[in-house]
N, CA, C and O atoms as CSV, one atom per row, in Angstrom:
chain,resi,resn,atom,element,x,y,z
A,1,UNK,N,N,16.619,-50.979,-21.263
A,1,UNK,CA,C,16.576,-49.937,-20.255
A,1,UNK,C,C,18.000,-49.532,-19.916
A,1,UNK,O,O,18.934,-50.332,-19.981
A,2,UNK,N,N,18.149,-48.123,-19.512
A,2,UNK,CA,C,19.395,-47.887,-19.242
A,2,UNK,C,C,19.777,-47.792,-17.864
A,2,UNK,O,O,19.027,-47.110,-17.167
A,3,UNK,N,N,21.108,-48.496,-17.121
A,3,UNK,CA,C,21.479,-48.159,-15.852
A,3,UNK,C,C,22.537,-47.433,-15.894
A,3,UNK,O,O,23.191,-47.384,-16.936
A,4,UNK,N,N,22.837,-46.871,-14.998
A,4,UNK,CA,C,24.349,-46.571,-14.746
A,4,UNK,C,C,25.616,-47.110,-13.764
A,4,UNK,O,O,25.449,-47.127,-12.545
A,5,UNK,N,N,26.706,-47.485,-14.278
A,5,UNK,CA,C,27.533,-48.519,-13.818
A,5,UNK,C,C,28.733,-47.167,-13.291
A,5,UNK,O,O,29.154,-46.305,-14.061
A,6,UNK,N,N,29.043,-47.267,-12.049
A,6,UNK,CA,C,30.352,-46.513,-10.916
A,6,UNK,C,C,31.039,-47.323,-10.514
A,6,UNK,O,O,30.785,-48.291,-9.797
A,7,UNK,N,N,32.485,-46.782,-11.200
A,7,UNK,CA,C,33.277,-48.010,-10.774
A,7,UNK,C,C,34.144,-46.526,-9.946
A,7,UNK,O,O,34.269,-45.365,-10.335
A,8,UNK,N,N,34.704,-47.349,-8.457
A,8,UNK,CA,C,35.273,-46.952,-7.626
A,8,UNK,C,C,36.807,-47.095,-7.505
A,8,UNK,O,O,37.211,-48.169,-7.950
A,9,UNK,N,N,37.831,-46.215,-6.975
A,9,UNK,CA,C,39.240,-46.656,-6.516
A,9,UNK,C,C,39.790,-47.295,-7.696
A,9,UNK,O,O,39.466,-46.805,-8.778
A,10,UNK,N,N,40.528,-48.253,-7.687
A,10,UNK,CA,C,41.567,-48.451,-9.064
A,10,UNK,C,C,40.571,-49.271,-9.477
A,10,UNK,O,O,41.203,-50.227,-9.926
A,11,UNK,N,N,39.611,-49.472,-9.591
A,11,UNK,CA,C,38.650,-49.639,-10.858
A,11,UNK,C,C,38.234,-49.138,-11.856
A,11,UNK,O,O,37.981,-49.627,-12.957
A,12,UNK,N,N,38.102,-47.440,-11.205
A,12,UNK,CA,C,37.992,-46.435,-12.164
A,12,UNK,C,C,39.014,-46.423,-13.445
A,12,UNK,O,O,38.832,-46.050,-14.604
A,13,UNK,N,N,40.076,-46.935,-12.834
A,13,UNK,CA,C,41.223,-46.705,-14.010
A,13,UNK,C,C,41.173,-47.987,-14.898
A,13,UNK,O,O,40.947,-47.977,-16.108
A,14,UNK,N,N,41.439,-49.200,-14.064
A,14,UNK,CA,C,41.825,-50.382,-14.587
A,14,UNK,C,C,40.008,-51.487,-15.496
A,14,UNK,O,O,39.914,-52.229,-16.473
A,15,UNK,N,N,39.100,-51.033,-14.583
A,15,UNK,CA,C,37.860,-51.035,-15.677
A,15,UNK,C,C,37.215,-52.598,-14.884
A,15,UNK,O,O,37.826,-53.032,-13.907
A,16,UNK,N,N,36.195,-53.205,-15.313
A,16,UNK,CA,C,36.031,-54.468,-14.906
A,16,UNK,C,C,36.702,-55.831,-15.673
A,16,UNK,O,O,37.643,-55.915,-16.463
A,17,UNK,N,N,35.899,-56.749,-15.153
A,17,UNK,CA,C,37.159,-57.985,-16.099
A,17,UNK,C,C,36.952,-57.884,-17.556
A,17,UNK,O,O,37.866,-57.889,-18.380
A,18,UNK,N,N,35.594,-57.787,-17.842
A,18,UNK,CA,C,35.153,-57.644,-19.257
A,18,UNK,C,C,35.352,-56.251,-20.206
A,18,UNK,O,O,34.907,-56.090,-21.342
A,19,UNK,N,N,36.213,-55.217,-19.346
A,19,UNK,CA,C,36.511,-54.208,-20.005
A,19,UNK,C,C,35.847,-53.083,-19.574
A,19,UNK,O,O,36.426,-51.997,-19.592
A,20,UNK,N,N,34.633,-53.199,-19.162
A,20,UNK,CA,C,33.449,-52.111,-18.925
A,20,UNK,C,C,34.085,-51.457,-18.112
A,20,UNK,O,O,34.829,-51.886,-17.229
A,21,UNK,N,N,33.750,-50.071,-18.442
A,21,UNK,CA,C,34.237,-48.470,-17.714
A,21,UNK,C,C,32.933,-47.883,-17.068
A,21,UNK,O,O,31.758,-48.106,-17.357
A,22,UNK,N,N,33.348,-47.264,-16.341
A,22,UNK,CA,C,31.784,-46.481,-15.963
A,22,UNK,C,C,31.244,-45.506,-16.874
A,22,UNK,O,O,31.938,-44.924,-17.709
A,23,UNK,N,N,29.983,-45.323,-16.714
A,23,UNK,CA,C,28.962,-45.018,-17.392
A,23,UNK,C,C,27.694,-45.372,-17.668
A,23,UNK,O,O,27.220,-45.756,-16.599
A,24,UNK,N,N,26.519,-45.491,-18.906
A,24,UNK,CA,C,25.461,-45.593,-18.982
A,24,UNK,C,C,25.812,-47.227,-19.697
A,24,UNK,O,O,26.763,-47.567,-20.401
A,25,UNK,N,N,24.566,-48.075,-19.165
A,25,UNK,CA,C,24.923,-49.140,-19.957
A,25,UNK,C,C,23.223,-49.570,-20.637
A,25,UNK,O,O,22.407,-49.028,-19.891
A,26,UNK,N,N,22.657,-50.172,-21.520
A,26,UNK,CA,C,21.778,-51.042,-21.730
A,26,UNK,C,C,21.423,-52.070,-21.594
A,26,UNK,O,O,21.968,-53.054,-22.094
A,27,UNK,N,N,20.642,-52.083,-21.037
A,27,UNK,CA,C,20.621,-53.827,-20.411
A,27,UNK,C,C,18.695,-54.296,-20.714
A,27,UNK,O,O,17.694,-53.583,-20.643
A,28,UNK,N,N,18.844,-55.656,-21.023
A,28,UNK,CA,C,17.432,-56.217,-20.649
A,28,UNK,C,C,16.665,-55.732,-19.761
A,28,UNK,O,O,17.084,-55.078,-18.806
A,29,UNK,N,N,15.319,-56.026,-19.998
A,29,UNK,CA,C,13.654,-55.035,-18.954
A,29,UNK,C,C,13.959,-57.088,-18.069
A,29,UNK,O,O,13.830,-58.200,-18.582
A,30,UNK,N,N,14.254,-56.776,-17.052
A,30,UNK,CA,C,13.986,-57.914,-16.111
A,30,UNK,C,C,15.274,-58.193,-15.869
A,30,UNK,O,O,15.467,-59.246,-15.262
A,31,UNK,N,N,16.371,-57.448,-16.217
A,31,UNK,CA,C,17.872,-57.964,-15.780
A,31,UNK,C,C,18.592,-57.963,-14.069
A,31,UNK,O,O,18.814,-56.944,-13.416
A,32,UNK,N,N,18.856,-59.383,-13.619
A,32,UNK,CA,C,19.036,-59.533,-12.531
A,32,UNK,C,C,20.679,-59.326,-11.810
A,32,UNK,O,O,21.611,-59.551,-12.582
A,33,UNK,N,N,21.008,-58.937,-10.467
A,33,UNK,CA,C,22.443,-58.507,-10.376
A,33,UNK,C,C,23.034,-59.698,-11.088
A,33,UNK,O,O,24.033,-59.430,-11.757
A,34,UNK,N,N,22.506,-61.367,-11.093
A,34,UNK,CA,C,23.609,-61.838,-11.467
A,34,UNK,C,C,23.544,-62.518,-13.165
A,34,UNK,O,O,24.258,-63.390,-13.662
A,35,UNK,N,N,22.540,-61.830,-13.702
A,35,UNK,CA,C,23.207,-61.476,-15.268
A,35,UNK,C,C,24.056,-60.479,-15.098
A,35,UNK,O,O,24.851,-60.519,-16.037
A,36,UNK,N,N,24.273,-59.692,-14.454
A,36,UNK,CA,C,25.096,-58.154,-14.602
A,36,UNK,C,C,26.728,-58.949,-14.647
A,36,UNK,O,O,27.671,-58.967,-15.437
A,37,UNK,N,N,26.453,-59.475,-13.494
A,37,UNK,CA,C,27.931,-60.164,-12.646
A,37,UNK,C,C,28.289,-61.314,-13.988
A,37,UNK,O,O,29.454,-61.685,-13.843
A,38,UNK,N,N,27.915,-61.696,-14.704
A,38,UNK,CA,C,28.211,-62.870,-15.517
A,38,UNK,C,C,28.540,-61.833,-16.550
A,38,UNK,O,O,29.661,-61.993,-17.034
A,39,UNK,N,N,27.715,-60.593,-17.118
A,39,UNK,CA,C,28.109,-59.919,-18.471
A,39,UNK,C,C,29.650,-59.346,-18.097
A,39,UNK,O,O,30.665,-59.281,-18.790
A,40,UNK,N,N,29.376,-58.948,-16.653
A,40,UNK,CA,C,30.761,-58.240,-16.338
A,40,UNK,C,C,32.177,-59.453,-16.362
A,40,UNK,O,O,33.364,-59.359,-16.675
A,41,UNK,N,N,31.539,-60.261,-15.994
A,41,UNK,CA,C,32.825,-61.854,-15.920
A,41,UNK,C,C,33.441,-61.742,-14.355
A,41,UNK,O,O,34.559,-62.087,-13.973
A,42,UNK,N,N,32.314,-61.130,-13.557
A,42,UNK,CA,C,32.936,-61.162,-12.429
A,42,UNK,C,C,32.536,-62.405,-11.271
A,42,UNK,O,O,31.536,-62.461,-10.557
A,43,UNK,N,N,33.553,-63.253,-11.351
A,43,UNK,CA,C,32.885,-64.852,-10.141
A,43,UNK,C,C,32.745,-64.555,-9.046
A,43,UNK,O,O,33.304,-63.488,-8.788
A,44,UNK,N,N,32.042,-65.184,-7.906
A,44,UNK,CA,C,31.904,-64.970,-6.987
A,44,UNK,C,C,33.210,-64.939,-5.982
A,44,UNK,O,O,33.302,-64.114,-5.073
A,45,UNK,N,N,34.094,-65.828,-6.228
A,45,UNK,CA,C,35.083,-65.740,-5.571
A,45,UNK,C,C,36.073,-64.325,-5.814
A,45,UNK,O,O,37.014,-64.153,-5.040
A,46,UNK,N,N,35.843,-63.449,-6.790
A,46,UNK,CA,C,36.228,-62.270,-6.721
A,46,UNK,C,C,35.756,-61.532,-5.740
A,46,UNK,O,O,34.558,-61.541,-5.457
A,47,UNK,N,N,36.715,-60.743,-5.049
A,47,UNK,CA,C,36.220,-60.099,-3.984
A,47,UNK,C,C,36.238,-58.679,-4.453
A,47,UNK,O,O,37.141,-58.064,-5.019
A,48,UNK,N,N,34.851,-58.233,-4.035
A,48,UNK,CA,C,34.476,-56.643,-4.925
A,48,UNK,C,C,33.017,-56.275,-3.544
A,48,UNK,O,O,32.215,-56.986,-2.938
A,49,UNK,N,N,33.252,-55.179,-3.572
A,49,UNK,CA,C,31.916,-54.754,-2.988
A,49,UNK,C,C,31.498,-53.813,-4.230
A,49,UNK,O,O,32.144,-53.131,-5.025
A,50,UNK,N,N,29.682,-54.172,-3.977
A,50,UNK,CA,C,28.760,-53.877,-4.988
A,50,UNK,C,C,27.785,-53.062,-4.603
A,50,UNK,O,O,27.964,-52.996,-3.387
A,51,UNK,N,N,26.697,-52.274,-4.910
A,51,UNK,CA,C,25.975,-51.589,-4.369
A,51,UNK,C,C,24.834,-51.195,-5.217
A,51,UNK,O,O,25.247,-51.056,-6.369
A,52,UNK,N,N,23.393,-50.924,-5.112
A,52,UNK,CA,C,22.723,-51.077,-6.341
A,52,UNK,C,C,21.891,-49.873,-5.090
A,52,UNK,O,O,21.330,-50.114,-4.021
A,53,UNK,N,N,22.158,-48.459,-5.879
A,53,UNK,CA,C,21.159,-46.959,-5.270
A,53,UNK,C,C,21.693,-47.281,-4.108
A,53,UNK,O,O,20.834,-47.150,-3.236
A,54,UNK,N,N,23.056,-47.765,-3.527
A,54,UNK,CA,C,23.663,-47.258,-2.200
A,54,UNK,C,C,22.973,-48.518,-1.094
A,54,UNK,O,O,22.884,-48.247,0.103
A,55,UNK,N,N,22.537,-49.802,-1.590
A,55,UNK,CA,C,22.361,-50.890,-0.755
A,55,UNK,C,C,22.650,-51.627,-1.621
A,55,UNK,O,O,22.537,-51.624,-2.846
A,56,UNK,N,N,23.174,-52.499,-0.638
A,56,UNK,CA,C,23.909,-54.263,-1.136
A,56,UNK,C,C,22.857,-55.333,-1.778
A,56,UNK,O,O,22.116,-56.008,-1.064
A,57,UNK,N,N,22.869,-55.407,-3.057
A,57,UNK,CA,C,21.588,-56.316,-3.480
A,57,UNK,C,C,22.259,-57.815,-2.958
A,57,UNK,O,O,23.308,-57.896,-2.319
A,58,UNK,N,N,21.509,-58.843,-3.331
A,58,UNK,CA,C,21.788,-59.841,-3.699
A,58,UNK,C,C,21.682,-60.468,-4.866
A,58,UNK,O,O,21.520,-59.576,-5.699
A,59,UNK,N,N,21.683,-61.773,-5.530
A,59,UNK,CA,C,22.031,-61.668,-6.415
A,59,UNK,C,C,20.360,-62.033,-7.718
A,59,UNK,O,O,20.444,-62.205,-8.934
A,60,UNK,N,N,19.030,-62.040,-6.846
A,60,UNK,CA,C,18.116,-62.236,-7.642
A,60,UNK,C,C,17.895,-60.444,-7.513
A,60,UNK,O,O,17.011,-60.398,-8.368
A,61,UNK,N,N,18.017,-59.293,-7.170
A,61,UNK,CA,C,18.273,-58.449,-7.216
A,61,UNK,C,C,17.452,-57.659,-8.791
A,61,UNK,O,O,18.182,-57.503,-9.770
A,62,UNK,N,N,16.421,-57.357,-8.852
A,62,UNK,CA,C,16.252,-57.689,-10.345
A,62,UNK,C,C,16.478,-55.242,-10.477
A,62,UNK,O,O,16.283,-54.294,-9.716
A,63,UNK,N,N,16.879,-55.411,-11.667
A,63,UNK,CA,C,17.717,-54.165,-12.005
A,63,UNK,C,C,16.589,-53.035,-12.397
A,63,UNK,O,O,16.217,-53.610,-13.420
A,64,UNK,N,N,15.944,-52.112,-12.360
A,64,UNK,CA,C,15.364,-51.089,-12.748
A,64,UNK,C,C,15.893,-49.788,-13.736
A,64,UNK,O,O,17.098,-49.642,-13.530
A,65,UNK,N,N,15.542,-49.100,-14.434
A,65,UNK,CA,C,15.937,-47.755,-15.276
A,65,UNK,C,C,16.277,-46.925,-14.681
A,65,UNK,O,O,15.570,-46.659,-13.709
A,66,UNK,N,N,17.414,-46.140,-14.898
A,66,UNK,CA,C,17.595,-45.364,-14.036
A,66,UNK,C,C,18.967,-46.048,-12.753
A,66,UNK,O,O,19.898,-45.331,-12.389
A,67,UNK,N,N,18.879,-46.741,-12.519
A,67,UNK,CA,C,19.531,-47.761,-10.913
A,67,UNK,C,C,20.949,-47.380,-11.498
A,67,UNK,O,O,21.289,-47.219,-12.670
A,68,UNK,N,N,21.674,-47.286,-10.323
A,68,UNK,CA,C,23.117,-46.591,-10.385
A,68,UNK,C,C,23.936,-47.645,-9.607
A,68,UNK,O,O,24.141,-47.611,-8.393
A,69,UNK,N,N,24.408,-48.657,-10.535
A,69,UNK,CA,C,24.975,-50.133,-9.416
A,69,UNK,C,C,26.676,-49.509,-9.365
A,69,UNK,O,O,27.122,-49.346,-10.500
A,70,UNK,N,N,27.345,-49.263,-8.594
A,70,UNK,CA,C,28.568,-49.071,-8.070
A,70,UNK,C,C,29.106,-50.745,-7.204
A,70,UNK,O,O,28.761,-51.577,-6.365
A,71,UNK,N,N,30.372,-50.312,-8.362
A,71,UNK,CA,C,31.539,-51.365,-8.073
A,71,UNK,C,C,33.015,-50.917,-7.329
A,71,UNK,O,O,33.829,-50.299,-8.016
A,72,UNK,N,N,33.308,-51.218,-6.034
A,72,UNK,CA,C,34.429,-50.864,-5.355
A,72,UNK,C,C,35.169,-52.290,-5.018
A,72,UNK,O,O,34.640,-53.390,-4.864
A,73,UNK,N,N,36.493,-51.947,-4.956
A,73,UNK,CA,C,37.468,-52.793,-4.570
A,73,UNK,C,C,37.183,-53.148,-2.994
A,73,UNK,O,O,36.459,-52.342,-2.409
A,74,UNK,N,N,37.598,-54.095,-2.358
A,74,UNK,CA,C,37.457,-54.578,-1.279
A,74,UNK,C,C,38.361,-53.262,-0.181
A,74,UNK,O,O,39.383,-52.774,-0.664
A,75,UNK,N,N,37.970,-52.855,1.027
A,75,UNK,CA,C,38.451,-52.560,1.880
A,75,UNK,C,C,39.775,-53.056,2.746
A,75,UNK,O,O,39.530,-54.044,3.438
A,76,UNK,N,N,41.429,-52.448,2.859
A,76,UNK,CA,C,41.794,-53.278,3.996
A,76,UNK,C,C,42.449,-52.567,4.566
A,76,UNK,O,O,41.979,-51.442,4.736
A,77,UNK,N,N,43.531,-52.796,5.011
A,77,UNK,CA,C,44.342,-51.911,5.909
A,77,UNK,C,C,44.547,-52.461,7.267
A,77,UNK,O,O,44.123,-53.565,7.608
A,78,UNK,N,N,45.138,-51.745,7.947
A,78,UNK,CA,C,45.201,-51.711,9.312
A,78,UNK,C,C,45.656,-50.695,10.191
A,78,UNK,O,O,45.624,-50.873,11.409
């Protein structure tokens, strides 16, 4: 099934750990956020906000056709 992967802010440029750029990806019929997070090589202790159709899954999260999971860098500032 196909999803689509949005990568946000200097992600867009620099890509995820495993290389992946945004766009359409293929993935397994039953694929959960945290096969996604393991194909991507991203650990938990990486700090990333995630978003699966514009809400925060967790990580049994299981993935649908179509689903548009967006990856942004953490927020900071002051």
């Amino acid at each position: 099934m196909k999803i689509r992967i949005e990568l946000i802010g200097y992600l867009a440029k620099s890509g995820l750990p495993n290389g992946c750029k945004s766009g359409e990806l293929d993935v397994a019929d039953g694929t959960t956020m945290e096969h996604l997070l393991e194909l991507f090589q991203i650990s938990k202790e990486m700090q990333m906000l995630i978003a699966v159709n514009g809400s925060v899954p967790d990580e049994s999260c299981v993935l649908h056709e179509g689903d548009i999971v967006q990856f942004a860098p953490p927020i900071v500032g002051g």
